[in-house]
C-alpha positions as a Markdown table, in Angstrom:
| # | Residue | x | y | z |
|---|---|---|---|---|
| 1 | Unk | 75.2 | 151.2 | 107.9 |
| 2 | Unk | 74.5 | 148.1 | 105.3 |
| 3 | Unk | 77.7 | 148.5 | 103.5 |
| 4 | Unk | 79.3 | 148.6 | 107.2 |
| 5 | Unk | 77.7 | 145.5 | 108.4 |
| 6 | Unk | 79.0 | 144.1 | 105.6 |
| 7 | Unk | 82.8 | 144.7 | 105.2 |
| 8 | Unk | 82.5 | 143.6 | 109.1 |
| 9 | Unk | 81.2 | 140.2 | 108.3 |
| 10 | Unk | 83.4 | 140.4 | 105.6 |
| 11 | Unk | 86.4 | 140.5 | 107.1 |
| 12 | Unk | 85.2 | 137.9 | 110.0 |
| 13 | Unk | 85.1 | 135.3 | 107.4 |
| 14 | Unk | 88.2 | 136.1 | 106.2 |
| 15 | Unk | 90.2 | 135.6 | 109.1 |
| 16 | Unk | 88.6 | 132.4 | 110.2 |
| 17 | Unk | 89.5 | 131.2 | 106.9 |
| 18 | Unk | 93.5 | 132.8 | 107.8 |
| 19 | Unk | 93.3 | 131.8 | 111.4 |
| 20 | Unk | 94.7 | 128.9 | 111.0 |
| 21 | Unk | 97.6 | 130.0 | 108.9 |
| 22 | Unk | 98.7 | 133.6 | 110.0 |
| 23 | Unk | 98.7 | 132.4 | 113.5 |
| 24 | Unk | 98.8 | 134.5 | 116.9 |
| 25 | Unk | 101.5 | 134.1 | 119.4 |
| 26 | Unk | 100.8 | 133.1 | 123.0 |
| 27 | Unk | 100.4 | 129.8 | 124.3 |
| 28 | Unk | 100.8 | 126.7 | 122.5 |
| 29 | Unk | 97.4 | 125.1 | 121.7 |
| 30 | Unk | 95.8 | 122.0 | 120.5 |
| 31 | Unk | 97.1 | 120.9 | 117.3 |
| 32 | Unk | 95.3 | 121.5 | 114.5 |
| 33 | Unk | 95.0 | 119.4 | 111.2 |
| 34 | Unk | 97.9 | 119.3 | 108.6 |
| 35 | Unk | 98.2 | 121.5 | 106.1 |
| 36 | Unk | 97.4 | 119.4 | 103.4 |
| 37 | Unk | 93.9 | 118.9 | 104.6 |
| 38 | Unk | 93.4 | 122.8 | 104.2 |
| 39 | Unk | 91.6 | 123.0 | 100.8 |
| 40 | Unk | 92.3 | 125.9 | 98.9 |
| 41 | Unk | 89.2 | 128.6 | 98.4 |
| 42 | Unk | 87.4 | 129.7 | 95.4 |
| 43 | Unk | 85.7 | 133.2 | 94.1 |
| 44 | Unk | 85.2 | 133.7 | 91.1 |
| 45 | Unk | 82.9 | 135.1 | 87.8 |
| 46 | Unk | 82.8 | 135.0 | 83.9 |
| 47 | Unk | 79.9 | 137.3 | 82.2 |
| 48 | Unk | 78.7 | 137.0 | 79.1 |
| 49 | Unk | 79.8 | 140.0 | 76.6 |
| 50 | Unk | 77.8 | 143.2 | 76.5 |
| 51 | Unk | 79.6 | 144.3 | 72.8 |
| 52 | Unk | 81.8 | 142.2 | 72.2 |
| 53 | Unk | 84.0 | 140.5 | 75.5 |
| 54 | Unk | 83.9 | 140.6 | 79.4 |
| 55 | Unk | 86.8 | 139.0 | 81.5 |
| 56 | Unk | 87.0 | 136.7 | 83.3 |
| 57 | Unk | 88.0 | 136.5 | 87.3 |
| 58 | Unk | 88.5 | 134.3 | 90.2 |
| 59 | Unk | 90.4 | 134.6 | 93.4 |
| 60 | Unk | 91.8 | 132.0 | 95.2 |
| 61 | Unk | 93.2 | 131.9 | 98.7 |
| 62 | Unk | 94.9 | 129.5 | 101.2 |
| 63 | Unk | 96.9 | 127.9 | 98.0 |
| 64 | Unk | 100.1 | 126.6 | 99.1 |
| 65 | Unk | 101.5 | 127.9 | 95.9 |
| 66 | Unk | 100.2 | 129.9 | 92.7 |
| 67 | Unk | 98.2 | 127.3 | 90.7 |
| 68 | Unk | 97.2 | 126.9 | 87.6 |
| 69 | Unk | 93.7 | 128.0 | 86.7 |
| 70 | Unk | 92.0 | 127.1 | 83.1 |
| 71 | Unk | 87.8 | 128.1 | 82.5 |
| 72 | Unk | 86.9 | 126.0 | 79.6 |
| 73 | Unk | 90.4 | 124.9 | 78.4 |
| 74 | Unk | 91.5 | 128.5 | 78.3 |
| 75 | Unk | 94.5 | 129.8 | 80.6 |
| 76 | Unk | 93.7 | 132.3 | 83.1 |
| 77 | Unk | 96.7 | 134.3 | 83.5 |
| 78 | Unk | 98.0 | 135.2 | 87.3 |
| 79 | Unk | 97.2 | 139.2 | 88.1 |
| 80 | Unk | 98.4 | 139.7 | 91.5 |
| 81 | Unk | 97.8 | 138.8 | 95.0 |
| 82 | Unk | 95.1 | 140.6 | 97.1 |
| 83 | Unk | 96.7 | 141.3 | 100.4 |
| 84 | Unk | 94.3 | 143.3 | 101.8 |
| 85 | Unk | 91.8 | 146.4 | 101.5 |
| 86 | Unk | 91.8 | 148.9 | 98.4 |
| 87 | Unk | 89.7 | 146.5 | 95.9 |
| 88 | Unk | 85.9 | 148.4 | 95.8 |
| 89 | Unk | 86.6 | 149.3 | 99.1 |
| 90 | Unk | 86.7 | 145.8 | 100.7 |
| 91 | Unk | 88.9 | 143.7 | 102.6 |
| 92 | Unk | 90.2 | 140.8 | 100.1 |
| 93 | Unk | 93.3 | 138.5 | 100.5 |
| 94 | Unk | 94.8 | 135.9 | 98.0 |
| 95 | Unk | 95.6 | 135.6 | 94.3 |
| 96 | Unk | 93.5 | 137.1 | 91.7 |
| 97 | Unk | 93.4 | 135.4 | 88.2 |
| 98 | Unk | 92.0 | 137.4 | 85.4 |
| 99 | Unk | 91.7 | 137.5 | 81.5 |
| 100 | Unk | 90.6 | 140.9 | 79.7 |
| 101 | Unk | 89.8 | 139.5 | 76.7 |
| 102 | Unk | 87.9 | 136.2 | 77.6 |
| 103 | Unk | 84.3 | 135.5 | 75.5 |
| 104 | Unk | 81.2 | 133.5 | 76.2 |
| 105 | Unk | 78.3 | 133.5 | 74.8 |
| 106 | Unk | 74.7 | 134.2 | 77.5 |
| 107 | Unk | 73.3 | 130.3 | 78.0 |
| 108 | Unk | 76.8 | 128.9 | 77.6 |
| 109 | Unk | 78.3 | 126.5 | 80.4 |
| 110 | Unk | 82.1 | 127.5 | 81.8 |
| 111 | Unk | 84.0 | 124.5 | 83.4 |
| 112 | Unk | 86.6 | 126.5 | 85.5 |
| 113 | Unk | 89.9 | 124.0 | 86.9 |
| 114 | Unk | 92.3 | 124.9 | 89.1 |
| 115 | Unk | 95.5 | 122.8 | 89.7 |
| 116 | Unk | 98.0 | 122.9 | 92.1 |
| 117 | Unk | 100.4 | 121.0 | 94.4 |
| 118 | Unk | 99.3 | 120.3 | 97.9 |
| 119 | Unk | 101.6 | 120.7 | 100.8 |
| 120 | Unk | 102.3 | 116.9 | 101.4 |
| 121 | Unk | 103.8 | 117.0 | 97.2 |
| 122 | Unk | 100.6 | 115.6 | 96.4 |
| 123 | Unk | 98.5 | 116.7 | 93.0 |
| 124 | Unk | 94.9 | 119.0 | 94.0 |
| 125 | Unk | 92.2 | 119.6 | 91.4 |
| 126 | Unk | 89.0 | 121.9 | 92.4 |
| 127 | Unk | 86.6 | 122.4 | 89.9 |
| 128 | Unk | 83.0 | 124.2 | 89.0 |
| 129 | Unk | 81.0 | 124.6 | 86.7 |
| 130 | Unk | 78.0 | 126.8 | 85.7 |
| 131 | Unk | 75.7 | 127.7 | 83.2 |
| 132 | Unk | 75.4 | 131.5 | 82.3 |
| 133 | Unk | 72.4 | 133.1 | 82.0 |
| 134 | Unk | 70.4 | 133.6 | 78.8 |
| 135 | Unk | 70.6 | 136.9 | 77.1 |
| 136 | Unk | 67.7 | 139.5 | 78.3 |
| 137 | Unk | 67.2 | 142.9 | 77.8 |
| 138 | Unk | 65.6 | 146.2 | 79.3 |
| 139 | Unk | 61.7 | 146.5 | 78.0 |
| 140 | Unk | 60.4 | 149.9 | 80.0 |
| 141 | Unk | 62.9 | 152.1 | 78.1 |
| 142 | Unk | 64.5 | 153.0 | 75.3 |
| 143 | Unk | 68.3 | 151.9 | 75.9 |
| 144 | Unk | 69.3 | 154.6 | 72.7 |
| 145 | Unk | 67.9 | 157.4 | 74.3 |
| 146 | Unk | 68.7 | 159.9 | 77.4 |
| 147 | Unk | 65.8 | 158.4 | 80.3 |
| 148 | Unk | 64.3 | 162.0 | 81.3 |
| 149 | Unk | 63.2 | 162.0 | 85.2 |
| 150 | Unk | 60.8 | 164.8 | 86.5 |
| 151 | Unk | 62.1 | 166.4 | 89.8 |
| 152 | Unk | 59.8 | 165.0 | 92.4 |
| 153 | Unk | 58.8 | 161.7 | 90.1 |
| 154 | Unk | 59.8 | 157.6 | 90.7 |
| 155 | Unk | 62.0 | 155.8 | 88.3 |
| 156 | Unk | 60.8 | 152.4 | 87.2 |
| 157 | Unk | 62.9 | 149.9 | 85.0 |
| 158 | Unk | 61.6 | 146.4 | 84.0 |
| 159 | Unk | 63.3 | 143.7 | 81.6 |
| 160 | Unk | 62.4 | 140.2 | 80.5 |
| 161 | Unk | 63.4 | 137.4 | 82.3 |
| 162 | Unk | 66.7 | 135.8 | 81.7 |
| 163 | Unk | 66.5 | 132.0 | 81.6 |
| 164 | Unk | 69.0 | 130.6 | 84.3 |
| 165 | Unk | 69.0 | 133.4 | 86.4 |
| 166 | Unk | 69.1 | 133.3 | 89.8 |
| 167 | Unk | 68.7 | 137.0 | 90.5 |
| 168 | Unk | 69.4 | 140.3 | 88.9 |
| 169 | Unk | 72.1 | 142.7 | 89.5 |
| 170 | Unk | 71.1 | 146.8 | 89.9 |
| 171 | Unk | 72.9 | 149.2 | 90.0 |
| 172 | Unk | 72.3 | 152.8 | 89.5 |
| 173 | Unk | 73.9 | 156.2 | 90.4 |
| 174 | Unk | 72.2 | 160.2 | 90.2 |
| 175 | Unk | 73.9 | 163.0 | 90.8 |
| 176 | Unk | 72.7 | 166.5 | 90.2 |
| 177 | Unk | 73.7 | 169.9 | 90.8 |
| 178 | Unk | 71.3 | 172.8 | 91.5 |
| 179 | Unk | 70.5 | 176.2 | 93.1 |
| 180 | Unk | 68.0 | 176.2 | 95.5 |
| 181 | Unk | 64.6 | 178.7 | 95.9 |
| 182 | Unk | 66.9 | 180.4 | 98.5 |
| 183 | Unk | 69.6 | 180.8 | 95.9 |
| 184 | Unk | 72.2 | 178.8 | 97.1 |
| 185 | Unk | 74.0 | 176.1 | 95.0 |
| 186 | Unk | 73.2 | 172.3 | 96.0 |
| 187 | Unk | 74.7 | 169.0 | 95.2 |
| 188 | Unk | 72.9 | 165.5 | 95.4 |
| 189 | Unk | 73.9 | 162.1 | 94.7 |
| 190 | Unk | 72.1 | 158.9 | 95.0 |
| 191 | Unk | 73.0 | 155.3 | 94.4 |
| 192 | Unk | 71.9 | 151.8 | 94.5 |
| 193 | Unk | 73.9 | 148.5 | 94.2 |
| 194 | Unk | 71.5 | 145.6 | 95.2 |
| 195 | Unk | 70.3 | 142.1 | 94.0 |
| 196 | Unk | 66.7 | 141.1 | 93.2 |
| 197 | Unk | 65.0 | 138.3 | 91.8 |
| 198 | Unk | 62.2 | 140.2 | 90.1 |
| 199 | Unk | 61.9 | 141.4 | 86.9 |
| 200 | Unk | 61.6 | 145.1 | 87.7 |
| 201 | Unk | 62.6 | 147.8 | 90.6 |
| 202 | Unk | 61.0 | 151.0 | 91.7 |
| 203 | Unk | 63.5 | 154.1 | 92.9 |
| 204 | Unk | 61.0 | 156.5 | 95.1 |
| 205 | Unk | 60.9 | 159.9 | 95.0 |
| 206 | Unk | 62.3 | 159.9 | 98.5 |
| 207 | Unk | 65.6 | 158.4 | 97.3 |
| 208 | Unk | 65.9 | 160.3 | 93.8 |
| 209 | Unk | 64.5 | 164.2 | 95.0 |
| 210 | Unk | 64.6 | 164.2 | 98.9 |
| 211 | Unk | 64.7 | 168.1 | 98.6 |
| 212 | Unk | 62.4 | 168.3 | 95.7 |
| 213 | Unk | 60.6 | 171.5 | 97.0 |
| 214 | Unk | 63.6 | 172.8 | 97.6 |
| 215 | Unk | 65.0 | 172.7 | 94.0 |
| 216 | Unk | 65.3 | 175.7 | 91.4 |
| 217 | Unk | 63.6 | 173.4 | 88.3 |
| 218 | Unk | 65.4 | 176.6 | 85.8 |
| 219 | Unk | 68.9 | 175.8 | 87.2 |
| 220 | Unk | 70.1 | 172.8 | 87.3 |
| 221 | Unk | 72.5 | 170.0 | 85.6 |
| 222 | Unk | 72.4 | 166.3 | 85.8 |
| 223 | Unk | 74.0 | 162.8 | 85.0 |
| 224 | Unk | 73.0 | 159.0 | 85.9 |
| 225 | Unk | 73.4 | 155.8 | 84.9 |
| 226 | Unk | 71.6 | 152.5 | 84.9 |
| 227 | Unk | 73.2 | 148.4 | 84.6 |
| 228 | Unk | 71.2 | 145.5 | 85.0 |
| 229 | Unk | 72.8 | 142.1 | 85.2 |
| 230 | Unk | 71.4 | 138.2 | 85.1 |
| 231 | Unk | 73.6 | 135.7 | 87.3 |
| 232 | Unk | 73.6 | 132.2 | 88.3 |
| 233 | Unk | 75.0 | 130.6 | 91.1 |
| 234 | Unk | 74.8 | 129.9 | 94.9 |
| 235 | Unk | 73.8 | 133.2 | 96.1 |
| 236 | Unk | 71.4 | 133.0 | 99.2 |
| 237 | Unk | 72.7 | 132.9 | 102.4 |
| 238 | Unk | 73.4 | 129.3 | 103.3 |
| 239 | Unk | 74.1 | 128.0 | 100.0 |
| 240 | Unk | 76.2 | 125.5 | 99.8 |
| 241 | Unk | 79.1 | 126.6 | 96.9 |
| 242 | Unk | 79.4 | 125.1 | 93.7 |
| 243 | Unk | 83.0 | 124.3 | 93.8 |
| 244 | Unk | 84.0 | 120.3 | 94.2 |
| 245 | Unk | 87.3 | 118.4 | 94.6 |
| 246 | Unk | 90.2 | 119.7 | 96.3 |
| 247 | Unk | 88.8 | 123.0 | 96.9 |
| 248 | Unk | 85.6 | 125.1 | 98.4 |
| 249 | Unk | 84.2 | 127.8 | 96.9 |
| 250 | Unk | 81.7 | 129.9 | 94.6 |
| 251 | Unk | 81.6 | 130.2 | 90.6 |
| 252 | Unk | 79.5 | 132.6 | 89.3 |
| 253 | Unk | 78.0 | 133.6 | 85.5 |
| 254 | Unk | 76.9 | 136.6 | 84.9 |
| 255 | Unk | 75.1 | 137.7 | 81.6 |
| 256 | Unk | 74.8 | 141.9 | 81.2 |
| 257 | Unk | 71.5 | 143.1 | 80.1 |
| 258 | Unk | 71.4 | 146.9 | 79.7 |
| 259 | Unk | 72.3 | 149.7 | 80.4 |
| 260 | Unk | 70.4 | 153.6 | 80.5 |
| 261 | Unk | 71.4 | 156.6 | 80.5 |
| 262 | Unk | 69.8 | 159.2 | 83.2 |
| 263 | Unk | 69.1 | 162.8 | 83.7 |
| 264 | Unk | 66.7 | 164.9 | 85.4 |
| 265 | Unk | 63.7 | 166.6 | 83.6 |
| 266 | Unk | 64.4 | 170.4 | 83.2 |
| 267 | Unk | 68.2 | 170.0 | 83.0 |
| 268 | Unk | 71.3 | 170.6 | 81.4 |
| 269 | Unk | 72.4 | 166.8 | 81.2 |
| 270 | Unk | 75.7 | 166.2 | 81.7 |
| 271 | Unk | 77.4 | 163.1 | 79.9 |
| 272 | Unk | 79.5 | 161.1 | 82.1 |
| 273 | Unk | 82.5 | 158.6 | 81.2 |
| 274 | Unk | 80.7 | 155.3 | 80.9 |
| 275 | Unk | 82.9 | 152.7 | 83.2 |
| 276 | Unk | 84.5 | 150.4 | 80.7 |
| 277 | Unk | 82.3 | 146.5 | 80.5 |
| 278 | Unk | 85.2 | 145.2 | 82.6 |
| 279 | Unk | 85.3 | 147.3 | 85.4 |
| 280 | Unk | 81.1 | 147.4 | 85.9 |
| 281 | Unk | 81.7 | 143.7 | 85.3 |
| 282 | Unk | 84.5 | 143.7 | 88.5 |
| 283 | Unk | 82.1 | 145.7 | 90.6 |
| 284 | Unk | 79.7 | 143.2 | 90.4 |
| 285 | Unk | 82.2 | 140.3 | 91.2 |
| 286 | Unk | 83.4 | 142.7 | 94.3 |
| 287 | Unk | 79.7 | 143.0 | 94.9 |
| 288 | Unk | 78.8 | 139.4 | 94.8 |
| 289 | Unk | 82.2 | 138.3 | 97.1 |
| 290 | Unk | 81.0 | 141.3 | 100.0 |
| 291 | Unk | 77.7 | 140.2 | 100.2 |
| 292 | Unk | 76.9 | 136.6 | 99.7 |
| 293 | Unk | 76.5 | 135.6 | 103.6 |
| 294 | Unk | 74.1 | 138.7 | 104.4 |
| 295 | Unk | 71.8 | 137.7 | 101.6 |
| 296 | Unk | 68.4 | 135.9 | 102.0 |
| 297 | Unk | 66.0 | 135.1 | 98.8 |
């Protein structure tokens, strides 16, 4: 139902940012301003590496022609346009910008600068600028070693505090096979995508083993996963974004802080690919663009 309420108020900002530009025909109305008031708008993350090197991203809509966009002095080479859904799941339009192999280190500032030429022939320049969030790092667990979870039990991760931050990214996935005490096989997944701003989060045994009685503790197999991001940047509902000059927006730093392997007590654990740093780092950027004007501190 959240993820639903979402993509809906999603999409209604979406088009009355395109309203003005797609049009509808019928009758002729009032006429509207000219297109080079129409600033162009903003999206867009760098994260501080997790190894070695996280890309950067930004996604820009409503500019009259594909600009050029530079985050501290280095190009960011066009992708593709965004026309629609398909990206995460969500409805998305414009150009997307990205760089694989861009680097920053956690507490570093990125200036990001996008040029372009307005409608009237006239030069734009939007900016922003942000300061990522110092390195931090999970303190409940051992990040070398397999987390074990007894059927029935809560999960609890902490981590220190990451100077800059202005909330923490979760996520976390469970899945588990298992044959029941009436013999039949079962499957169960659970997972959580949020943002917090405290220093710790608590997965009930309600979420992690609704059947719990139900489970056959001798037969069963397992796999999970834990990531925990810092960023900074306007994130509250009602913020007012961070991007100045010819363009409106939101520019974001994120800084990765650990990750944990999962598996249910008892098991057979089951290793799982690991989703490469760029694409956990693109599902937070999709995460943070989907959600920004249902959030609330």
């Amino acid at each position: 139902m959240r993820r639903s309420m979402v993509v809906f108020i999603l999409v209604s900002v979406i088009a009355a940012l395109y309203v003005g530009l797609i049009g509808c025909e019928g009758p002729q109305g009032p006429v509207g301003p000219s297109g080079d008031s129409l600033p162009v708008y903003l999206w867009g993350a760098v994260g501080a590496p997790e190894l070695e090197e996280l890309p950067a991203y930004v996604l820009i809509s409503n500019a009259p022609e594909v600009p050029s966009v530079e985050i501290n002095g280095i190009r960011i080479p066009f992708t593709s346009p965004l026309t629609g859904g398909g990206c995460a799941g969500y409805f998305l339009q414009g150009i997307v910008f990205s760089l694989d192999d861009f680097s920053i280190p956690a507490g570093d500032s990125a200036s990001l600068v996008v040029t372009y030429t307005k409608v009237n022939g006239s030069p734009g320049t939007a900016r922003a600028n942000i300061v990522l969030p110092d390195q931090f790092e999970i303190t409940s667990h051992d990040t070398s070693s397999v987390v074990d979870i007894p059927v029935g039990t809560s999960l609890t991760v902490s981590w220190t505090s990451s100077k800059g931050a202005d909330a923490y990214h979760v996520y976390l996935d469970l899945d588990y096979d298992y044959t029941d005490t009436s013999g039949a096989h079962q499957s169960f997944y659970f997972s959580a995508d949020t943002l917090i701003t405290d220093t710790f989060i608590t997965f009930l045994p309600s979420q992690l083993f609704p059947d719990a009685g139900k489970i056959e503790r001798t037969q069963l197999t397992s796999r999970g996963e834990f990531d925990i991001s810092a960023i900074a940047g306007p994130l509250w509902e009602g913020a007012e974004g961070n991007v100045t000059g010819d363009g409106i927006g939101f520019f974001y730093g994120l800084t990765f802080g650990g990750h944990l392997d999962l598996e249910v007590s008892g098991s057979e654990y089951v290793a799982g690919k690991r989703a490469e740093p760029e694409v956990r780092f693109q599902k937070t950027f999709i995460d943070l663009y989907s959600r920004r004007v249902t959030l609330t501190p």
